[in-house]
VEXLOLUM-590811 format. One record per atom (N, C-alpha, C, O): atom name; x, y, z; residue in one letter. Coordinates in Angstrom, 2 decimals. Example, Ala and Ser with C-alpha at 12.3 -4.5 7.8 and 13.67 -1.06 7.14 Angstrom:
2
ATOM   atome         X         Y         Z   residu
ATOM       N     13.19     -5.69      7.80        a
ATOM      CA     12.30     -4.50      7.80        a
ATOM       C     13.20     -3.30      7.80        a
ATOM       O     14.24     -3.32      8.46        a
ATOM       N     12.85     -2.25      7.08        s
ATOM      CA     13.67     -1.06      7.14        s
ATOM       C     12.90      0.03      7.87        s
ATOM       O     13.41      1.14      8.04        s
//
This chain:
111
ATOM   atome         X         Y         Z   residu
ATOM       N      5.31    -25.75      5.32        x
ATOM      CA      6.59    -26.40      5.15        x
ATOM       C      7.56    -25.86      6.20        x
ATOM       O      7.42    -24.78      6.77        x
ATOM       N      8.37    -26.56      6.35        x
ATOM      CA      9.25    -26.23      7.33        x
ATOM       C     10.83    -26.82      7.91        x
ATOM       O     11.20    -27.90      7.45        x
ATOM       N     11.15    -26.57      8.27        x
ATOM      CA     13.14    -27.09      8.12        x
ATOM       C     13.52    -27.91      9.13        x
ATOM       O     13.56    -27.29     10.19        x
ATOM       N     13.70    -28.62      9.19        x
ATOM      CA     14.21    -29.66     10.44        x
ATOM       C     16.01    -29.61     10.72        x
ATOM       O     16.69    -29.06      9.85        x
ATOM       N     16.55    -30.07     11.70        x
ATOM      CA     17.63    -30.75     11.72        x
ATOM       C     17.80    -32.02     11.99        x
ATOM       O     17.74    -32.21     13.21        x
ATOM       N     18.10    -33.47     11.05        x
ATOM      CA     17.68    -34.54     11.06        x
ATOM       C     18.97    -35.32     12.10        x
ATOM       O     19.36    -34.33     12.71        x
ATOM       N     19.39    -35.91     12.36        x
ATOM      CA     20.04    -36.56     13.37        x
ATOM       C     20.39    -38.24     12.73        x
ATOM       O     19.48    -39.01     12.41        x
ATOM       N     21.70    -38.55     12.66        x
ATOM      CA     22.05    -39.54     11.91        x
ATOM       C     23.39    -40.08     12.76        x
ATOM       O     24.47    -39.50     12.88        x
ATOM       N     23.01    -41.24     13.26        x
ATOM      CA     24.54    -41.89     13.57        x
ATOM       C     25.11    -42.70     12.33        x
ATOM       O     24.32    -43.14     11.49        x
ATOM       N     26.98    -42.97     12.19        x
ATOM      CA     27.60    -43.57     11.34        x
ATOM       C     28.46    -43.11     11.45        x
ATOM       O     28.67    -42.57     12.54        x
ATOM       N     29.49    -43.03     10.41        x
ATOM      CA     31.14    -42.70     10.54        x
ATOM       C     31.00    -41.71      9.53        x
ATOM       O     31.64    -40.66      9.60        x
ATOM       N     30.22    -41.96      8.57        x
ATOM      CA     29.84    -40.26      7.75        x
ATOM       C     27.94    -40.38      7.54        x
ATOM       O     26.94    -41.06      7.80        x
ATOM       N     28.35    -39.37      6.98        x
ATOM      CA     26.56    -38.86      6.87        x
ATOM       C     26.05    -39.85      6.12        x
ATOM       O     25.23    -40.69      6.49        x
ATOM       N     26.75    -39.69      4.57        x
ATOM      CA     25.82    -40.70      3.78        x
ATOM       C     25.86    -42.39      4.44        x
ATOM       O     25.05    -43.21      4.01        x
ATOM       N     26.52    -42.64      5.12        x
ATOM      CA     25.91    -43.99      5.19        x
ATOM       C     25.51    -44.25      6.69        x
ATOM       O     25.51    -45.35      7.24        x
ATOM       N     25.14    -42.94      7.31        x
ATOM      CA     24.19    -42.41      8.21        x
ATOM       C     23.07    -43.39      8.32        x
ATOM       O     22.53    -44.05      7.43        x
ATOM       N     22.75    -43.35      9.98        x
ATOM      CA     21.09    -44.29      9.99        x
ATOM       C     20.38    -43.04     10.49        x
ATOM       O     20.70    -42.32     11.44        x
ATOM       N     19.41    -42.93      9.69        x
ATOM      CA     18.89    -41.57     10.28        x
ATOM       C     17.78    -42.18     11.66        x
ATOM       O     17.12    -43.22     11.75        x
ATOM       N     17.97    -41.00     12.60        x
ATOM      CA     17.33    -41.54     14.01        x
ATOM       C     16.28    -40.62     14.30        x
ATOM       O     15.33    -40.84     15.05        x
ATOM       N     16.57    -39.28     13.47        x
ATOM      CA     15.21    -38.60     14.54        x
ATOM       C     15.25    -37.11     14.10        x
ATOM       O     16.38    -36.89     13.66        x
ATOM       N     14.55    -36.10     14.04        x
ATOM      CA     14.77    -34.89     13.80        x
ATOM       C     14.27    -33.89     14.52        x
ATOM       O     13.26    -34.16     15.17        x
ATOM       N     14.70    -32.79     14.60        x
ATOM      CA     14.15    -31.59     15.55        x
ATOM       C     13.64    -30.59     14.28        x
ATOM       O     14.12    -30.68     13.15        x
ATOM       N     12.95    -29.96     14.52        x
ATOM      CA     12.21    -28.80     14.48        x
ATOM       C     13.43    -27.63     14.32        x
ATOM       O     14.28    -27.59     15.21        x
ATOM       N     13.52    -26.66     13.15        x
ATOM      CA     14.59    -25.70     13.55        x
ATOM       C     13.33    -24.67     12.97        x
ATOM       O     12.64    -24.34     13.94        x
ATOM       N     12.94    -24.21     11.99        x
ATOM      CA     11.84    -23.25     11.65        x
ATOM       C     11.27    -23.61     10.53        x
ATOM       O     11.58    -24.59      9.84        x
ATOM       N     10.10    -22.56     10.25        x
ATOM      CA      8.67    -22.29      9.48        x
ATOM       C     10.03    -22.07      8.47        x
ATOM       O     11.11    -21.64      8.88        x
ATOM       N      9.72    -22.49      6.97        x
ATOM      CA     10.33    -22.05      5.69        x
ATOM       C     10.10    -20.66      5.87        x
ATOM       O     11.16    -20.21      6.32        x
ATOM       N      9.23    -19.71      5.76        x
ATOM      CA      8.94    -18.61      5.64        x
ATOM       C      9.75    -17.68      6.54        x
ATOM       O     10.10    -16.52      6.32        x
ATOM       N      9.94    -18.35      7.45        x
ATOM      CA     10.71    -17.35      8.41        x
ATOM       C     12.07    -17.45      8.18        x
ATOM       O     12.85    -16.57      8.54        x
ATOM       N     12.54    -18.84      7.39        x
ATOM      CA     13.75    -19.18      7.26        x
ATOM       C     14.31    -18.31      6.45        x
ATOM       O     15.41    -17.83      6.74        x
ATOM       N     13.84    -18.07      5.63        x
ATOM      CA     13.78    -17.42      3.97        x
ATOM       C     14.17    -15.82      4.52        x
ATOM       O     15.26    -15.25      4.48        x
ATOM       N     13.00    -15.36      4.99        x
ATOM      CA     13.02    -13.92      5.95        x
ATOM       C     14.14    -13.48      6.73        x
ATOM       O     14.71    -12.40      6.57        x
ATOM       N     14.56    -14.74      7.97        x
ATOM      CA     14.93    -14.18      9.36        x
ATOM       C     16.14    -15.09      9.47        x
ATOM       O     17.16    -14.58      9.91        x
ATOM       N     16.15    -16.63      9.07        x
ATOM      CA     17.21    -17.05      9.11        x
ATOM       C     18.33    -17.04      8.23        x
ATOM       O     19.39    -16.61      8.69        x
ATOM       N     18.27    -17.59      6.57        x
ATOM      CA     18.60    -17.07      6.21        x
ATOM       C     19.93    -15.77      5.45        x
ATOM       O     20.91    -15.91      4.72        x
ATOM       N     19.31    -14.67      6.08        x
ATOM      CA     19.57    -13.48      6.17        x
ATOM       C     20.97    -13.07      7.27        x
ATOM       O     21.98    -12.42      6.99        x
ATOM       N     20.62    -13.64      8.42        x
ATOM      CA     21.05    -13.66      9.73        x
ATOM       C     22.55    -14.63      8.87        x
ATOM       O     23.41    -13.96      8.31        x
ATOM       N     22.64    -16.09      8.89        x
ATOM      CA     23.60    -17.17      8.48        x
ATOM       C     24.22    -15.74      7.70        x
ATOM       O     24.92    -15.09      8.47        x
ATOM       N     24.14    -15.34      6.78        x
ATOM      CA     24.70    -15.03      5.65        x
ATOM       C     25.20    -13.48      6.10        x
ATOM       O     26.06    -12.98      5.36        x
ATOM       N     24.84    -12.85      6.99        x
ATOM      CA     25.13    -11.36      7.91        x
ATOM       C     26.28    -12.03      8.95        x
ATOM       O     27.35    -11.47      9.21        x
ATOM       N     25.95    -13.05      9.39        x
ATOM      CA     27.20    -13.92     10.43        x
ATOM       C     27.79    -14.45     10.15        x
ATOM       O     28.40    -15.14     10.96        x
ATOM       N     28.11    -14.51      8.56        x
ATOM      CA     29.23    -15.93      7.99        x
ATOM       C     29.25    -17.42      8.68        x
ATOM       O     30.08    -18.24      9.07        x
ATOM       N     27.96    -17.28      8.58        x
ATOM      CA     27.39    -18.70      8.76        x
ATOM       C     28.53    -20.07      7.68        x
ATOM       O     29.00    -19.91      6.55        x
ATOM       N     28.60    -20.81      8.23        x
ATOM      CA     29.05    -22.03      7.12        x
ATOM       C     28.46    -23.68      7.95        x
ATOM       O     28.59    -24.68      7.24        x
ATOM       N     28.16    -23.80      8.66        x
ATOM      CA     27.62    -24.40      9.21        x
ATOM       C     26.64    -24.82      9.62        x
ATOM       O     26.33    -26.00      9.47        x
ATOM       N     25.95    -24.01     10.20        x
ATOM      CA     24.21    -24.67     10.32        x
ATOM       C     23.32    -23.61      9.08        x
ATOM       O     22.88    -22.47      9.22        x
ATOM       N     23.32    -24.43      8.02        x
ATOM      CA     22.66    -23.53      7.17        x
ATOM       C     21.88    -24.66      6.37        x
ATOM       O     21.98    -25.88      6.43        x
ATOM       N     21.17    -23.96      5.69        x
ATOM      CA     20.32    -24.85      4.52        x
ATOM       C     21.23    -25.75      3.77        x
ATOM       O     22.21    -25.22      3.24        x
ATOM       N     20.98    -27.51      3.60        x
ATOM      CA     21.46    -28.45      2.81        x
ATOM       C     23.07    -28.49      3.77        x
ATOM       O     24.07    -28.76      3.10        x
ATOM       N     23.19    -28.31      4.75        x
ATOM      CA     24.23    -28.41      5.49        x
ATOM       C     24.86    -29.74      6.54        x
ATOM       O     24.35    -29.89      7.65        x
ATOM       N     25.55    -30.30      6.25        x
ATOM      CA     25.89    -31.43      7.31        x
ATOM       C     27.15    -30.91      8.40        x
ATOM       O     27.93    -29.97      8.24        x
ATOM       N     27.05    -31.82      9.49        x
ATOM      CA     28.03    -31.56     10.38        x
ATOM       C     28.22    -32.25     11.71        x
ATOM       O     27.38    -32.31     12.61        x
ATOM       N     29.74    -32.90     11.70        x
ATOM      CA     29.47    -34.03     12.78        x
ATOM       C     29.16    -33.99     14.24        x
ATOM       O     28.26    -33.17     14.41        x
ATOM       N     29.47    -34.42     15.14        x
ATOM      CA     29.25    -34.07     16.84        x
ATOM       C     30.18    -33.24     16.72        x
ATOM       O     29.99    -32.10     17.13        x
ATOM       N     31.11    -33.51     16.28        x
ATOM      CA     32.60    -33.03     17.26        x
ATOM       C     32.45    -31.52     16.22        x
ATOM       O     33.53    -30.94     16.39        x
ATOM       N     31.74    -30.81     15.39        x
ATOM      CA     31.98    -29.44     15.40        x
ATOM       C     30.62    -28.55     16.36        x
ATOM       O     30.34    -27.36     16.27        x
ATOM       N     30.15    -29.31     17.00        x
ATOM      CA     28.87    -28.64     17.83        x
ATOM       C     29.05    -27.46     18.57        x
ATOM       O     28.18    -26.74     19.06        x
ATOM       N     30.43    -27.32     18.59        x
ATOM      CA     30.39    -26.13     19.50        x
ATOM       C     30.94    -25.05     18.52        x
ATOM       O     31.31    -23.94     18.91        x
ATOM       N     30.95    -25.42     17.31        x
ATOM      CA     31.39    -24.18     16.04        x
ATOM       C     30.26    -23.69     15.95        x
ATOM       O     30.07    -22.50     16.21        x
ATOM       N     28.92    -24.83     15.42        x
ATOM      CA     27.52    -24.47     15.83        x
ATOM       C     26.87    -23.57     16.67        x
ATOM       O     25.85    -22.95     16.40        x
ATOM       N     27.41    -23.55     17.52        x
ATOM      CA     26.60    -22.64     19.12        x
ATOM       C     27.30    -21.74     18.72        x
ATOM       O     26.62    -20.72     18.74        x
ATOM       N     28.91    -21.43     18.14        x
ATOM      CA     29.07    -20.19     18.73        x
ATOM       C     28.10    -19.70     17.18        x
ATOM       O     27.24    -18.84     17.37        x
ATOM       N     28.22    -20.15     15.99        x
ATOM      CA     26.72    -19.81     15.01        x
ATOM       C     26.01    -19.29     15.65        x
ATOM       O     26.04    -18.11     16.01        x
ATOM       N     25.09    -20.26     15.96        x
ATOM      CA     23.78    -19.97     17.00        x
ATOM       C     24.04    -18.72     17.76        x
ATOM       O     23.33    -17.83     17.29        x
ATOM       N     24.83    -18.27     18.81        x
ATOM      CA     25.09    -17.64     19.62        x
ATOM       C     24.86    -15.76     18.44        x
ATOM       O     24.16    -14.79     18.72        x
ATOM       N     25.60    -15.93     17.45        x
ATOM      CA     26.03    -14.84     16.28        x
ATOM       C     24.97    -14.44     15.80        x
ATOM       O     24.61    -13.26     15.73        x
ATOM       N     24.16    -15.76     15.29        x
ATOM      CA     22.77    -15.32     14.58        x
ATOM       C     21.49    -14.61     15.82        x
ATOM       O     20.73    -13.65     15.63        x
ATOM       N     21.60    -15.34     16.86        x
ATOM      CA     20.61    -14.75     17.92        x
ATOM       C     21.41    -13.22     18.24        x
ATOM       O     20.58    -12.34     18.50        x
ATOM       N     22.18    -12.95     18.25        x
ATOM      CA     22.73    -11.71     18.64        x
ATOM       C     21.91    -10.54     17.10        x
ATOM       O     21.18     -9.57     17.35        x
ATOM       N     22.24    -10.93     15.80        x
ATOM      CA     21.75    -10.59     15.18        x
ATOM       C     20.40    -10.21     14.80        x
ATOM       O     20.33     -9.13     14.23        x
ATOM       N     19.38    -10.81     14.98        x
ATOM      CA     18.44    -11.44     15.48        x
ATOM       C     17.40    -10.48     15.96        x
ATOM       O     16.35    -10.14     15.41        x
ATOM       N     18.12     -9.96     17.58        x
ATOM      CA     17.83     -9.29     18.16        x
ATOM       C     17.55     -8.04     17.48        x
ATOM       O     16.56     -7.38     17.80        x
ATOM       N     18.37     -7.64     16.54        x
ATOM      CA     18.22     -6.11     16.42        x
ATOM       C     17.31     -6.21     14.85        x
ATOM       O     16.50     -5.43     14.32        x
ATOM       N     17.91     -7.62     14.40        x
ATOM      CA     17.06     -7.22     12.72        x
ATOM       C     16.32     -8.27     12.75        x
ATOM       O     16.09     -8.67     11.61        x
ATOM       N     15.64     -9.19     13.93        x
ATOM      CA     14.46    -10.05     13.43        x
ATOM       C     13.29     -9.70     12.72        x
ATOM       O     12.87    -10.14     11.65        x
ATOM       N     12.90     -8.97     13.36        x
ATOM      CA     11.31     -7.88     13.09        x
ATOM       C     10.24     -8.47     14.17        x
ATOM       O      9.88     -8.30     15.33        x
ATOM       N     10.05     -9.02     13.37        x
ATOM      CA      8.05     -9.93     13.72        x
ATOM       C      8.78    -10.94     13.84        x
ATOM       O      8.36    -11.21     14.96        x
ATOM       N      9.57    -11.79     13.64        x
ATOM      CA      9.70    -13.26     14.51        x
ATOM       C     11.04    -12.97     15.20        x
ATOM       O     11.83    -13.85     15.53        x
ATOM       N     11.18    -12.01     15.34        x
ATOM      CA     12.26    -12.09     16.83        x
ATOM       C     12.36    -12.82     18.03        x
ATOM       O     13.27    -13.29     18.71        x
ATOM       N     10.62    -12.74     18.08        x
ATOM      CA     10.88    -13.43     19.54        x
ATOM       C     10.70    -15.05     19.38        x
ATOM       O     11.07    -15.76     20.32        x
ATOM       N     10.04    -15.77     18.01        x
ATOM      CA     10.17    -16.57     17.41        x
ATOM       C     11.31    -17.64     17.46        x
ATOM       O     11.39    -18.74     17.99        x
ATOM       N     12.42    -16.64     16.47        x
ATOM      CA     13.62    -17.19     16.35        x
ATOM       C     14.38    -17.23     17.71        x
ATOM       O     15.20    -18.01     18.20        x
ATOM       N     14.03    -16.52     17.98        x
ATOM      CA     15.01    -16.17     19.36        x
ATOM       C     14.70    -17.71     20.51        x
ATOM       O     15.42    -18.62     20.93        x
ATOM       N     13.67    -17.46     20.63        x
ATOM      CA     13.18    -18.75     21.21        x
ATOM       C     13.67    -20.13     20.71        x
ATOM       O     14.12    -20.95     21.51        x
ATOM       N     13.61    -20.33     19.71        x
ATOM      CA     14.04    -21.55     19.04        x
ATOM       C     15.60    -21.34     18.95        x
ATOM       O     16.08    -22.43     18.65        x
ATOM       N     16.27    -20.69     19.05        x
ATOM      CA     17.79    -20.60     19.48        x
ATOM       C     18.04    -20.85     20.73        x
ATOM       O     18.95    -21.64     20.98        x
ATOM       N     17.43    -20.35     21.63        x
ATOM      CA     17.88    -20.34     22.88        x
ATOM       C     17.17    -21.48     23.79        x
ATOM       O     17.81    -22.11     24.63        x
ATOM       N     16.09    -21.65     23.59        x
ATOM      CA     15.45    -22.65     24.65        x
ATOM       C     15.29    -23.72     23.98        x
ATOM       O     14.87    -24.55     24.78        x
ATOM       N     15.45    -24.45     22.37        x
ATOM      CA     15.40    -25.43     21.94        x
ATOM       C     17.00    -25.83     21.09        x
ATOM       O     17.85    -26.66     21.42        x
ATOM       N     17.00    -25.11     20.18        x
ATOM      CA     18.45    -25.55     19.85        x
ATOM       C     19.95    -25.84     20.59        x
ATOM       O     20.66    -26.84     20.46        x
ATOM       N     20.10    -24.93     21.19        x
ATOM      CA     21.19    -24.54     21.93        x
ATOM       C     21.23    -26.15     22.74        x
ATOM       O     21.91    -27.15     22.52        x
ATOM       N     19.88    -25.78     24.00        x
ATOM      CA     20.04    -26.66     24.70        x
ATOM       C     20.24    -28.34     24.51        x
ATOM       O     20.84    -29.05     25.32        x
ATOM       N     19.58    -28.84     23.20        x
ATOM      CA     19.53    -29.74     22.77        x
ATOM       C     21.46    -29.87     22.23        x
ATOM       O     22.28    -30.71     22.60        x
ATOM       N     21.59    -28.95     21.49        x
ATOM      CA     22.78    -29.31     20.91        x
ATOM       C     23.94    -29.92     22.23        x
ATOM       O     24.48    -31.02     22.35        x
ATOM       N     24.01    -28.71     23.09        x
ATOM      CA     24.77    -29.26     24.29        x
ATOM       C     24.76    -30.57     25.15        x
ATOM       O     25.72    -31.32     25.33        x
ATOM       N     23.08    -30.78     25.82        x
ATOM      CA     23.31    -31.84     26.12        x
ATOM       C     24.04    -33.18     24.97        x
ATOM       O     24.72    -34.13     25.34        x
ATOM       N     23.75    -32.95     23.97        x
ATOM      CA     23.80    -34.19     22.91        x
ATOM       C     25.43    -34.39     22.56        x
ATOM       O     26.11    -35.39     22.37        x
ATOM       N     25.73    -33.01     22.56        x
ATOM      CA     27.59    -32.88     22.67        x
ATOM       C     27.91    -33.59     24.26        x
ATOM       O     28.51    -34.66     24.33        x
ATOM       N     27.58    -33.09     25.12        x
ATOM      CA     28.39    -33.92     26.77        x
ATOM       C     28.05    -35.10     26.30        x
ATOM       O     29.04    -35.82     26.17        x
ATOM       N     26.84    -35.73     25.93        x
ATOM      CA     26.27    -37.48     25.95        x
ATOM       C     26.96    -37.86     24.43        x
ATOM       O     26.59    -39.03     24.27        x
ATOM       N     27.51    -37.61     23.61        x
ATOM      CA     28.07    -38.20     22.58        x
ATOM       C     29.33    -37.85     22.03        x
ATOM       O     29.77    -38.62     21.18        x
ATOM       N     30.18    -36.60     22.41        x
ATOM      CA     31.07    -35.69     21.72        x
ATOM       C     32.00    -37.16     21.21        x
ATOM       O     32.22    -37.13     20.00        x
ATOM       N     32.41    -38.04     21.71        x
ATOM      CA     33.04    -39.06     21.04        x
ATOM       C     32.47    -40.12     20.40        x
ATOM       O     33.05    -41.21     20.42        x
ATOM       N     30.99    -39.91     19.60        x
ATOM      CA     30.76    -41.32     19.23        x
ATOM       C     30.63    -40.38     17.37        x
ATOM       O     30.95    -39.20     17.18        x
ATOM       N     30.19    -41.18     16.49        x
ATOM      CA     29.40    -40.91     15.43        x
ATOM       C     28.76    -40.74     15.07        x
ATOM       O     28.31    -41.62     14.34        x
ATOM       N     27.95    -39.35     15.16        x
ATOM      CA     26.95    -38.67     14.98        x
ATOM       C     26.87    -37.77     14.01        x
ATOM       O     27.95    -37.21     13.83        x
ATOM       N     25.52    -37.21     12.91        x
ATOM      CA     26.08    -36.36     12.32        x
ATOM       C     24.51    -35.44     12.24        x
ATOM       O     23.38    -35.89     12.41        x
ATOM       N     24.81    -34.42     11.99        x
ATOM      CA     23.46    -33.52     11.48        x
ATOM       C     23.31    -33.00     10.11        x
ATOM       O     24.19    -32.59      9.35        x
ATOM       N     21.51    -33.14      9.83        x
ATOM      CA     21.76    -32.64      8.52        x
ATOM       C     20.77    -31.11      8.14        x
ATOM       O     19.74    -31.44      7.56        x
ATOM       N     20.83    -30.26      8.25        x
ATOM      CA     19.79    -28.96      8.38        x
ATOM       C     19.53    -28.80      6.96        x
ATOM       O     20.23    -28.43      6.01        x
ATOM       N     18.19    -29.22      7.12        x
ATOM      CA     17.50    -28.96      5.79        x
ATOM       C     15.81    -28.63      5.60        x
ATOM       O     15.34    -28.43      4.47        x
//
């Protein structure tokens, strides 16, 4: 099992067309490494059962940015895991998708 972030255009989530989803982690690691991390960083945003439109993407990264810092010192065994999936898949995805949409209706759902 494992956690996606699903990708939905509309003017809000629920009446969202869902378009597509990424990959964010293994449940197991989520449970372990992520998690842990959200809740050590005062995460409120990209977390489990979480929505959030284009236009807060860069509240996101600086998330992202908090939890990989964290990460580093208390991942364990998927450090280099998580770390990876922060930095060379999330991040980058989130950004380009913020320059190519920051003004349309988009929303995410991490679950």
């Amino acid at each position: 099992m494992s956690l996606t972030m699903g990708i939905y255009k509309g003017s809000t989530y629920q009446d969202g067309e869902f378009l597509d989803d990424r990959p964010v982690s293994f449940f197991r690691v989520w449970k372990q490494v992520w998690s842990p991390a959200i809740a050590a960083c005062g995460g409120r945003l990209f977390q489990d059962c979480s929505y959030f439109p284009v236009s807060q993407i860069p509240d996101v990264l600086a998330e992202l940015d908090r939890i990989y810092d964290w990460v580093q010192i208390n991942g364990g065994e998927d450090t280099e895991y998580v770390s990876w999936r922060i930095r060379d898949e999330l991040k980058p995805f989130l950004i380009q998708f913020y320059q190519e949409h920051k003004d349309e209706d988009y929303w995410f759902d991490v679950g």
